[in-house]
PDB file of N, CA, C and O in Angstrom:
ATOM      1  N   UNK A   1     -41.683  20.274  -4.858  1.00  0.00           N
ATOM      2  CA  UNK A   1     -40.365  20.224  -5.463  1.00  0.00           C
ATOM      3  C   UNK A   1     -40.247  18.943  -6.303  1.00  0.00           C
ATOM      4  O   UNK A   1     -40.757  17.867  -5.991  1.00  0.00           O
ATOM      5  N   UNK A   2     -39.524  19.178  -7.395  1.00  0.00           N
ATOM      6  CA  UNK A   2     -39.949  17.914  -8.490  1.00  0.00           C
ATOM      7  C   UNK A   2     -38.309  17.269  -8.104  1.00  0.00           C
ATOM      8  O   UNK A   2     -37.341  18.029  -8.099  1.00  0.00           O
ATOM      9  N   UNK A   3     -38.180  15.844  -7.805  1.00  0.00           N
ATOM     10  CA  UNK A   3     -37.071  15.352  -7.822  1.00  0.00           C
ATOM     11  C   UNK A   3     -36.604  14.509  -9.315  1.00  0.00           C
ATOM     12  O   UNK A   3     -37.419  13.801  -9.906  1.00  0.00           O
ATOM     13  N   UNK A   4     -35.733  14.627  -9.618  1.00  0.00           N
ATOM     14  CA  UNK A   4     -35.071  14.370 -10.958  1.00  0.00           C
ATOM     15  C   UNK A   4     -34.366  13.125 -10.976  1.00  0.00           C
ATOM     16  O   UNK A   4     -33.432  13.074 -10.176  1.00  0.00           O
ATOM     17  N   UNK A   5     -34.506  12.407 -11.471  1.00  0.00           N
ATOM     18  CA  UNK A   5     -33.733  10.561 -11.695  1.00  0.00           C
ATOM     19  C   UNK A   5     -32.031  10.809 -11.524  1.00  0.00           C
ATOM     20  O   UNK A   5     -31.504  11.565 -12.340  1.00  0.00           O
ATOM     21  N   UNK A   6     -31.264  10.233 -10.565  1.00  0.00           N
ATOM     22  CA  UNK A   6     -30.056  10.245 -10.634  1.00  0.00           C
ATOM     23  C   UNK A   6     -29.740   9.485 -11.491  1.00  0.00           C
ATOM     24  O   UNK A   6     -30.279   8.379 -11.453  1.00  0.00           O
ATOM     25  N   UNK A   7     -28.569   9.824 -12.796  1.00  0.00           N
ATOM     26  CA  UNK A   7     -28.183   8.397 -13.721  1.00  0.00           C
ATOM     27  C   UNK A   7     -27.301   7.689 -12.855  1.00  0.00           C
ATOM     28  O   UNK A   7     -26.759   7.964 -11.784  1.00  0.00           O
ATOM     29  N   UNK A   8     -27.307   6.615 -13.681  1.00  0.00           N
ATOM     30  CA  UNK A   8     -26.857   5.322 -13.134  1.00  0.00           C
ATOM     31  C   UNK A   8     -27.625   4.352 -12.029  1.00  0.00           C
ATOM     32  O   UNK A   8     -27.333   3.214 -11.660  1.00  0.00           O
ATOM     33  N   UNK A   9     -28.720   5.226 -11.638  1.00  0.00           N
ATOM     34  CA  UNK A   9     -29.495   4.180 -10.614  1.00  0.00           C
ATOM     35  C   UNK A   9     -30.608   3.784 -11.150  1.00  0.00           C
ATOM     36  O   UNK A   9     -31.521   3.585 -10.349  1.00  0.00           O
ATOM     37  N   UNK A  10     -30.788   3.636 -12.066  1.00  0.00           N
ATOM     38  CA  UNK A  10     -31.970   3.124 -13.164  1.00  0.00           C
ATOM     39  C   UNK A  10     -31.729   1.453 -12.680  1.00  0.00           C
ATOM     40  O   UNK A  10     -30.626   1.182 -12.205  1.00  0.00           O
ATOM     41  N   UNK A  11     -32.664   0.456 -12.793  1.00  0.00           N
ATOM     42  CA  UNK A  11     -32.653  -0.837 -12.645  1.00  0.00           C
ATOM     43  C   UNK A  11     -31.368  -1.585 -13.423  1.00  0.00           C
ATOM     44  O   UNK A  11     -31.719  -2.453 -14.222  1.00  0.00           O
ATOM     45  N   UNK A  12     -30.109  -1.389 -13.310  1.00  0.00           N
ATOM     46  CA  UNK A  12     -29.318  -1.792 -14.683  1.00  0.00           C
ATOM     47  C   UNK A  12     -28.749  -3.353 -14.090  1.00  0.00           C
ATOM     48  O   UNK A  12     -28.755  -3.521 -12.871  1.00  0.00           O
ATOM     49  N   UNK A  13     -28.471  -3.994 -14.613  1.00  0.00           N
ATOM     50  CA  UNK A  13     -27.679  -5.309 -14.188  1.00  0.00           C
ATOM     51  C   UNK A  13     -26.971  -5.643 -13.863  1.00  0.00           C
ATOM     52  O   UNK A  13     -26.085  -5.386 -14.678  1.00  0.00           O
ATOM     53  N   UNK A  14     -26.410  -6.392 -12.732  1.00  0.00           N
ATOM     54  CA  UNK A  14     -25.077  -6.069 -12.406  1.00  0.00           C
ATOM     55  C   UNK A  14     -24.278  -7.323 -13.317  1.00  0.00           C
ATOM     56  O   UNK A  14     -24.694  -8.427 -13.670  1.00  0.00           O
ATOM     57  N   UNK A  15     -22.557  -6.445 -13.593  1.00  0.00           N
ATOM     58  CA  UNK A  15     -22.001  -6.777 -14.378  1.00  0.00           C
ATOM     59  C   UNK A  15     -21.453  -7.711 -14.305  1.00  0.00           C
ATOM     60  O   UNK A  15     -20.816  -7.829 -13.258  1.00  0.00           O
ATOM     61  N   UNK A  16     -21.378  -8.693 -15.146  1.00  0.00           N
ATOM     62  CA  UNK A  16     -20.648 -10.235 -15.114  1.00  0.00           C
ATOM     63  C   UNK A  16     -19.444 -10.344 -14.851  1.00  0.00           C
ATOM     64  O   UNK A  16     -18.763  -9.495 -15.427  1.00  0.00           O
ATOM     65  N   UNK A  17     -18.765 -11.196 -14.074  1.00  0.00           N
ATOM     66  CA  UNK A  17     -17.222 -11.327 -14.008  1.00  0.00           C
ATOM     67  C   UNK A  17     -16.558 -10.719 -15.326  1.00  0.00           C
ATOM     68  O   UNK A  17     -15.929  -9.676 -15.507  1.00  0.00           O
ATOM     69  N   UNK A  18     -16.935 -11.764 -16.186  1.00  0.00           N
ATOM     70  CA  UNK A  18     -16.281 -11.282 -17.560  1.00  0.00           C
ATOM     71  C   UNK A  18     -15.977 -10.057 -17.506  1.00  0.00           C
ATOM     72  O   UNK A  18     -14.875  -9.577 -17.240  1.00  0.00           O
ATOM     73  N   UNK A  19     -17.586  -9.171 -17.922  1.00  0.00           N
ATOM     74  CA  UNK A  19     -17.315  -8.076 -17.771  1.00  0.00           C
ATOM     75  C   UNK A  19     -16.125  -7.368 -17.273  1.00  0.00           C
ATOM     76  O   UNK A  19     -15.315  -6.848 -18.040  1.00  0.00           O
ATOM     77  N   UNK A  20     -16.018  -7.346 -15.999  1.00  0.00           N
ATOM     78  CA  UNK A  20     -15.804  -6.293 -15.033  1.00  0.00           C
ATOM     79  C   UNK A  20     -14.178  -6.901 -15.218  1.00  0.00           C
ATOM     80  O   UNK A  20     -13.299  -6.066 -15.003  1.00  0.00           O
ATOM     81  N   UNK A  21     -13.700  -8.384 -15.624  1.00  0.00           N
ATOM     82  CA  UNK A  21     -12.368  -8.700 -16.219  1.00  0.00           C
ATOM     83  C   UNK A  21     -11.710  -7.552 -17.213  1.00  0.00           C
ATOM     84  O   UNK A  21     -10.728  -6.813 -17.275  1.00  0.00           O
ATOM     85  N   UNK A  22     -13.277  -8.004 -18.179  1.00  0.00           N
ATOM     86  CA  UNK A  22     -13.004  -7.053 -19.210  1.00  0.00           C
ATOM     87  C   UNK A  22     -12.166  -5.390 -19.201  1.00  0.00           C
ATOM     88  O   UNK A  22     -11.176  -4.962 -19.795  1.00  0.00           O
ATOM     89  N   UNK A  23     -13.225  -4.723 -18.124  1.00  0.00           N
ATOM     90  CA  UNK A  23     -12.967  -3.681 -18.096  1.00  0.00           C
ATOM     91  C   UNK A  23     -11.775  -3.264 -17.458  1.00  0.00           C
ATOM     92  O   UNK A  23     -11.271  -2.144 -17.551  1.00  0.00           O
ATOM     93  N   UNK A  24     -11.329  -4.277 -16.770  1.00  0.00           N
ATOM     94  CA  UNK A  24      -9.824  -4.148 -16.164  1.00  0.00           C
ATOM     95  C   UNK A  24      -8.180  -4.005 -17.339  1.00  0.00           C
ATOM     96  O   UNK A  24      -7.145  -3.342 -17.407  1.00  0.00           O
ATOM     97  N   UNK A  25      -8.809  -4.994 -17.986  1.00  0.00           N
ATOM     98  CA  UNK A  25      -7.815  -5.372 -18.987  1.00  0.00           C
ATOM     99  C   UNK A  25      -7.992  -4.037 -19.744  1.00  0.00           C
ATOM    100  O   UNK A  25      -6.960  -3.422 -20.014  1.00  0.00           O
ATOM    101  N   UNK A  26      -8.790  -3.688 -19.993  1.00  0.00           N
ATOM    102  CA  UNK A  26      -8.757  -2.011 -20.737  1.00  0.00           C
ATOM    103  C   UNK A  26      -8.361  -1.036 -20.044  1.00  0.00           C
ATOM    104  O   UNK A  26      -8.163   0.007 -20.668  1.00  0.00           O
ATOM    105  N   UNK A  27      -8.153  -1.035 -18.780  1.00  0.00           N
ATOM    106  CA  UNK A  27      -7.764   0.368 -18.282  1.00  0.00           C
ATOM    107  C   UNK A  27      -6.349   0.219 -17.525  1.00  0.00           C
ATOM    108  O   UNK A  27      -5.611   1.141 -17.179  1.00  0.00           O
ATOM    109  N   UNK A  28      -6.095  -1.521 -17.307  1.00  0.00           N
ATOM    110  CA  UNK A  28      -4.439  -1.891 -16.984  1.00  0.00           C
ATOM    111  C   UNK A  28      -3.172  -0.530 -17.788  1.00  0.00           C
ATOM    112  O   UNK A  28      -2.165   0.067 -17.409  1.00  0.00           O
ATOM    113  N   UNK A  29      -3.800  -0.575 -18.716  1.00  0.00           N
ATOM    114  CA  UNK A  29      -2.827   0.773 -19.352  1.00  0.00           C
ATOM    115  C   UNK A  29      -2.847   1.809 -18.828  1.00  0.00           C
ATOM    116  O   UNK A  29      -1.838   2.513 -18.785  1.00  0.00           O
ATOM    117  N   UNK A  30      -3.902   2.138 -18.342  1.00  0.00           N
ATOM    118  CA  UNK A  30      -3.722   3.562 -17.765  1.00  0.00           C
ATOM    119  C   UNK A  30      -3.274   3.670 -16.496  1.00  0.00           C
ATOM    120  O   UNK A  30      -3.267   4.779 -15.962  1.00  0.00           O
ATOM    121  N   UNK A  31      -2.805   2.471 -15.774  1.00  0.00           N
ATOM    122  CA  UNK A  31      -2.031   1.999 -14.335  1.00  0.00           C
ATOM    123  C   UNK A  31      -0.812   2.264 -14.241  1.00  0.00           C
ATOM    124  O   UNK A  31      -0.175   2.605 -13.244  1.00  0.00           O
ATOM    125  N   UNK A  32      -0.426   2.082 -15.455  1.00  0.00           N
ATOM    126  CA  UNK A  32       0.960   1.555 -15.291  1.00  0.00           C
ATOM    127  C   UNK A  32       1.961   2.908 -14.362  1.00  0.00           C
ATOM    128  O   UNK A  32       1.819   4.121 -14.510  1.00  0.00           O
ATOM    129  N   UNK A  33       2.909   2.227 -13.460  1.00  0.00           N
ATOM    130  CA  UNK A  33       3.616   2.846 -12.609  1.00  0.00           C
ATOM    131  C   UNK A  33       5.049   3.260 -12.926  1.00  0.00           C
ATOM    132  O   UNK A  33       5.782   2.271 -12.916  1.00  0.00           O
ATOM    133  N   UNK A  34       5.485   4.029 -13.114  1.00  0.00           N
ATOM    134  CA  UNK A  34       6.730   4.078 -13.151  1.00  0.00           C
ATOM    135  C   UNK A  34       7.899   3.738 -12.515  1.00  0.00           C
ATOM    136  O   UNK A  34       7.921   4.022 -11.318  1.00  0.00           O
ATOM    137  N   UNK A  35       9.112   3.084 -13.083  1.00  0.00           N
ATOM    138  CA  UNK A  35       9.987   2.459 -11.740  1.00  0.00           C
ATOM    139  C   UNK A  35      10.489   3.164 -10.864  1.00  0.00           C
ATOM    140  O   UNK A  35      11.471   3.635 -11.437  1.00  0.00           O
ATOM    141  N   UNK A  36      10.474   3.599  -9.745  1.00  0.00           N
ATOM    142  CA  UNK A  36      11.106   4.459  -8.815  1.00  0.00           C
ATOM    143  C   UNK A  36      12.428   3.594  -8.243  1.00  0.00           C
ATOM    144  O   UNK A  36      12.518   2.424  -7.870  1.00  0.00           O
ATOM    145  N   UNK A  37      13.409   4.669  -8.336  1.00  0.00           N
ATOM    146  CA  UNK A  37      14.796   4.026  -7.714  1.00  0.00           C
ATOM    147  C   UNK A  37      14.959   3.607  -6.544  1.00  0.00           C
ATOM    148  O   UNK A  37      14.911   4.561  -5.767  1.00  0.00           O
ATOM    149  N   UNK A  38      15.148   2.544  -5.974  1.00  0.00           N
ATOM    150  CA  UNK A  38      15.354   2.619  -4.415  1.00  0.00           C
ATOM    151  C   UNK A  38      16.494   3.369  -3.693  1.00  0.00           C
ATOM    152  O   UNK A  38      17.458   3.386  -4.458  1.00  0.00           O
ATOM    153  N   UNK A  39      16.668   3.751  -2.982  1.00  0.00           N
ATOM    154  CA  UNK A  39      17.824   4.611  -2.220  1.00  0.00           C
ATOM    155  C   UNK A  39      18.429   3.923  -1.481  1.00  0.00           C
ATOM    156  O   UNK A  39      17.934   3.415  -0.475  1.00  0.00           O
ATOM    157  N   UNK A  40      19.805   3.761  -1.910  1.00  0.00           N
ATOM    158  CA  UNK A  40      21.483   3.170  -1.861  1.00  0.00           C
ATOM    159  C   UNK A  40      21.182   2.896  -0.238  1.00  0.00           C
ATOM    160  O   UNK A  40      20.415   3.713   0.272  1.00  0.00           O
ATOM    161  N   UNK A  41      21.746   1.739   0.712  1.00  0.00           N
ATOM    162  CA  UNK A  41      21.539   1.544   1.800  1.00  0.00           C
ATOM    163  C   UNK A  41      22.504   2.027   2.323  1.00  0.00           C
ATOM    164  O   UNK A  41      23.515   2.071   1.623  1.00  0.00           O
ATOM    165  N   UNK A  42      22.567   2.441   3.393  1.00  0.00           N
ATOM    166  CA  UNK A  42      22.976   3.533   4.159  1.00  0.00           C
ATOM    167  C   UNK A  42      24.072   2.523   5.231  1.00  0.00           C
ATOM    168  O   UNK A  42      23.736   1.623   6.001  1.00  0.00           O
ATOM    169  N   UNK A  43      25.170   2.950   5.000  1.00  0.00           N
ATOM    170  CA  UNK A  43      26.032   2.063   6.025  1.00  0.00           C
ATOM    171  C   UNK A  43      26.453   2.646   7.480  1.00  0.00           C
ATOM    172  O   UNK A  43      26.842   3.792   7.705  1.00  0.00           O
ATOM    173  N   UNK A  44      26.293   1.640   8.375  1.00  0.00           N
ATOM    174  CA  UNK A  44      25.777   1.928   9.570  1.00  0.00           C
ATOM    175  C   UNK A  44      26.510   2.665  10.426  1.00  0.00           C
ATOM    176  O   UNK A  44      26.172   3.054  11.544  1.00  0.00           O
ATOM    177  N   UNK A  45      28.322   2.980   9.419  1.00  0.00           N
ATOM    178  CA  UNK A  45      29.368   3.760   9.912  1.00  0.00           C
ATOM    179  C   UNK A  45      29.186   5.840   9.827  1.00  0.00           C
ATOM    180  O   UNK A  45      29.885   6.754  10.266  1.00  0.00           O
ATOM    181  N   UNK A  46      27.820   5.789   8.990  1.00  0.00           N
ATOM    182  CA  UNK A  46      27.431   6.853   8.482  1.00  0.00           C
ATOM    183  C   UNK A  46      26.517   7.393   9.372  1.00  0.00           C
ATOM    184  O   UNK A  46      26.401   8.618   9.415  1.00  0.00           O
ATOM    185  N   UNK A  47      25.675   6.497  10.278  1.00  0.00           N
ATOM    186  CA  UNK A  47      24.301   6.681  10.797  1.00  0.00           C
ATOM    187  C   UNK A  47      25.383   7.254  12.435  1.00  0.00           C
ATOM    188  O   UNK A  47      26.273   6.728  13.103  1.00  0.00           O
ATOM    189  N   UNK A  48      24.366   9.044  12.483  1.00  0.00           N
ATOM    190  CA  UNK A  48      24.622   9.597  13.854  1.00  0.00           C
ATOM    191  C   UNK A  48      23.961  10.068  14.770  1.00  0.00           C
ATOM    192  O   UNK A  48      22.789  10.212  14.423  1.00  0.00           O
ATOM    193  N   UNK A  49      24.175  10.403  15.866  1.00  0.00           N
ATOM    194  CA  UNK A  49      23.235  11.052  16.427  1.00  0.00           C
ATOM    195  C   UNK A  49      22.067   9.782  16.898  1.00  0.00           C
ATOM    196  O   UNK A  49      21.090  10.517  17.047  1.00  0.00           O
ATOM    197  N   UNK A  50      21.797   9.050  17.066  1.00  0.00           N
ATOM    198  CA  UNK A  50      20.715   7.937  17.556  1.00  0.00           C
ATOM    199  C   UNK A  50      20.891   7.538  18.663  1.00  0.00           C
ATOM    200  O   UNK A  50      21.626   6.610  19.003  1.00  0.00           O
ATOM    201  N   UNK A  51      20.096   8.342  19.457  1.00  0.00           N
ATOM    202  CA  UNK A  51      20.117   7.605  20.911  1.00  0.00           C
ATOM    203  C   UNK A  51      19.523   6.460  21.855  1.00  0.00           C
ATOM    204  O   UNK A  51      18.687   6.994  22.584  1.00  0.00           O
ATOM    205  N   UNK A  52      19.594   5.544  22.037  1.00  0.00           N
ATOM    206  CA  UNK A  52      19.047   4.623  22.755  1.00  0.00           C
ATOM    207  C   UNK A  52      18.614   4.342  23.954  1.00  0.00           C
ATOM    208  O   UNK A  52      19.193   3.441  24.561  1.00  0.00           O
ATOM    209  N   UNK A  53      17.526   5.022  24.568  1.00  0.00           N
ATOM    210  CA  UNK A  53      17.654   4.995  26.349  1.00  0.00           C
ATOM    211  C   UNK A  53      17.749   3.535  26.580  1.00  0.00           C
ATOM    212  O   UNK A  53      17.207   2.747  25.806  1.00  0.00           O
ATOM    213  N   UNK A  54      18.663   3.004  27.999  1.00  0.00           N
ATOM    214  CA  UNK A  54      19.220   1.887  28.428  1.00  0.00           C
ATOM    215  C   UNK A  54      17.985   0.880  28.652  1.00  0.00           C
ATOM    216  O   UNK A  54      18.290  -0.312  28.675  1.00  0.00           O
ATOM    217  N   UNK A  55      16.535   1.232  28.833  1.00  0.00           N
ATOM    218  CA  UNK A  55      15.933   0.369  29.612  1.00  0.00           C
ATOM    219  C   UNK A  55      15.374  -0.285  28.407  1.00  0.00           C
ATOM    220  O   UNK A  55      15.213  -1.506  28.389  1.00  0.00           O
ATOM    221  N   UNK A  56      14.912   0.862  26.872  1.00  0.00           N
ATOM    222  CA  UNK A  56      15.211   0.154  25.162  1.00  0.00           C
ATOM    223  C   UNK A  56      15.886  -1.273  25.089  1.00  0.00           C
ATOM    224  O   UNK A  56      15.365  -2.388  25.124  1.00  0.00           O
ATOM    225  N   UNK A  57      17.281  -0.867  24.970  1.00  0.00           N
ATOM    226  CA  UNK A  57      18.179  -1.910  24.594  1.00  0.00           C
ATOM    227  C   UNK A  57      18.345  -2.943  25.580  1.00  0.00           C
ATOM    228  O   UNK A  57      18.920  -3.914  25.089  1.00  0.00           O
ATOM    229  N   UNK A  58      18.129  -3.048  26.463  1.00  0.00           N
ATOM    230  CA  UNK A  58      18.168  -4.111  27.551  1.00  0.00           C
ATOM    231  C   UNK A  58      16.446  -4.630  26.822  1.00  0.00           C
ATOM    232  O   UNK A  58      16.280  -5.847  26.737  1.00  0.00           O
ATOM    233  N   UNK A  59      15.548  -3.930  26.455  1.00  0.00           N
ATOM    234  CA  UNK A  59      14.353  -4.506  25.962  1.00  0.00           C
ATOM    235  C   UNK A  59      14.889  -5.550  25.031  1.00  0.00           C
ATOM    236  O   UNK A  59      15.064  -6.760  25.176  1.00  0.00           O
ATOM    237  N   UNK A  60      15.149  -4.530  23.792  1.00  0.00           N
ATOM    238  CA  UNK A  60      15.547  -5.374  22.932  1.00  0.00           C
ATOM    239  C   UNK A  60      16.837  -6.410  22.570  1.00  0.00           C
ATOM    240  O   UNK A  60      16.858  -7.092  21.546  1.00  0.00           O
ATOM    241  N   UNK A  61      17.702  -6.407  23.395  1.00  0.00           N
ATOM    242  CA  UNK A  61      18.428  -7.148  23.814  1.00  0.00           C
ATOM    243  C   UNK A  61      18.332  -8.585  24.255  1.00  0.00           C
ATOM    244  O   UNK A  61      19.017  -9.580  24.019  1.00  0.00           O
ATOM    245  N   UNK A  62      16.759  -8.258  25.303  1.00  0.00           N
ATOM    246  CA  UNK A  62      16.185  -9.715  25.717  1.00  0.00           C
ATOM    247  C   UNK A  62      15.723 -10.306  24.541  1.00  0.00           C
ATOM    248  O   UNK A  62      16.023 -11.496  24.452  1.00  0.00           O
ATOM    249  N   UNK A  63      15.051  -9.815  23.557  1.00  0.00           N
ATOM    250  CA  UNK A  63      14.112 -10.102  22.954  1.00  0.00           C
ATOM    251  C   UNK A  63      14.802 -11.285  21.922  1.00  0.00           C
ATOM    252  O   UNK A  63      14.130 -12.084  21.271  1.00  0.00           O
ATOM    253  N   UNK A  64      16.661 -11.193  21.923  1.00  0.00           N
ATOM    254  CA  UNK A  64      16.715 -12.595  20.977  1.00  0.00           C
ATOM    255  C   UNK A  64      16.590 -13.836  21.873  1.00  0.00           C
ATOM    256  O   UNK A  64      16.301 -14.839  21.221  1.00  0.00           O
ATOM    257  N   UNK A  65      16.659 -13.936  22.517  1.00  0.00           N
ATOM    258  CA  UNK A  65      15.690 -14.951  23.977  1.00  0.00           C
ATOM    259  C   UNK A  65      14.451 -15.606  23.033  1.00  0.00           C
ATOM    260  O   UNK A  65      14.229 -16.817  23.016  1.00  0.00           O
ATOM    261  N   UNK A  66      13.930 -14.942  22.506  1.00  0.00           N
ATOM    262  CA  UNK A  66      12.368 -15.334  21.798  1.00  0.00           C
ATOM    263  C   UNK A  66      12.169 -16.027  20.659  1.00  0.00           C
ATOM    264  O   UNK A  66      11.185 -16.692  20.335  1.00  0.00           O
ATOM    265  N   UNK A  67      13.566 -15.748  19.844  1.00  0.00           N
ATOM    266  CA  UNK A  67      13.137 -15.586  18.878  1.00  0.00           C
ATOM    267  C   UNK A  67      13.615 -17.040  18.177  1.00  0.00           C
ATOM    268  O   UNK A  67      13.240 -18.064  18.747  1.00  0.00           O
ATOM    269  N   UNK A  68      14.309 -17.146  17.142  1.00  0.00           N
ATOM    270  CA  UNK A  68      14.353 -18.609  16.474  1.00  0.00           C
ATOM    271  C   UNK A  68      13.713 -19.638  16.857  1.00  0.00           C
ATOM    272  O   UNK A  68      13.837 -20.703  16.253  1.00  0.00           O
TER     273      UNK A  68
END
């Protein structure tokens, strides 16, 4: 069976900072992201249904004990 040269694995050089700068700065355009809106924060008179089992909030309750 005759095996065939994969391209790109030929002895080639590896590419200089510059380079590989280079090639960034050319394809930065094709990155670019669009702004996505963030979603309006939600006031906490709105938020239902969330239950907390007691042995939770006694967790986190202690936990400003820790903190500052």
């Amino acid at each position: 069976m005759t095996e065939l040269p994969v391209p790109g694995t030929a002895h080639e050089p590896d590419p200089t900072l510059a380079q590989l700068r280079g090639d960034c700065v050319r394809m930065a355009p094709h990155w670019v992201v669009p702004a996505v809106a963030l979603p309006a924060p939600v006031p906490p008179s709105h938020i239902h249904g969330v239950v907390v089992p007691a042995a939770s909030a006694r967790l986190v309750d202690a936990m400003s004990e820790y903190g500052d």
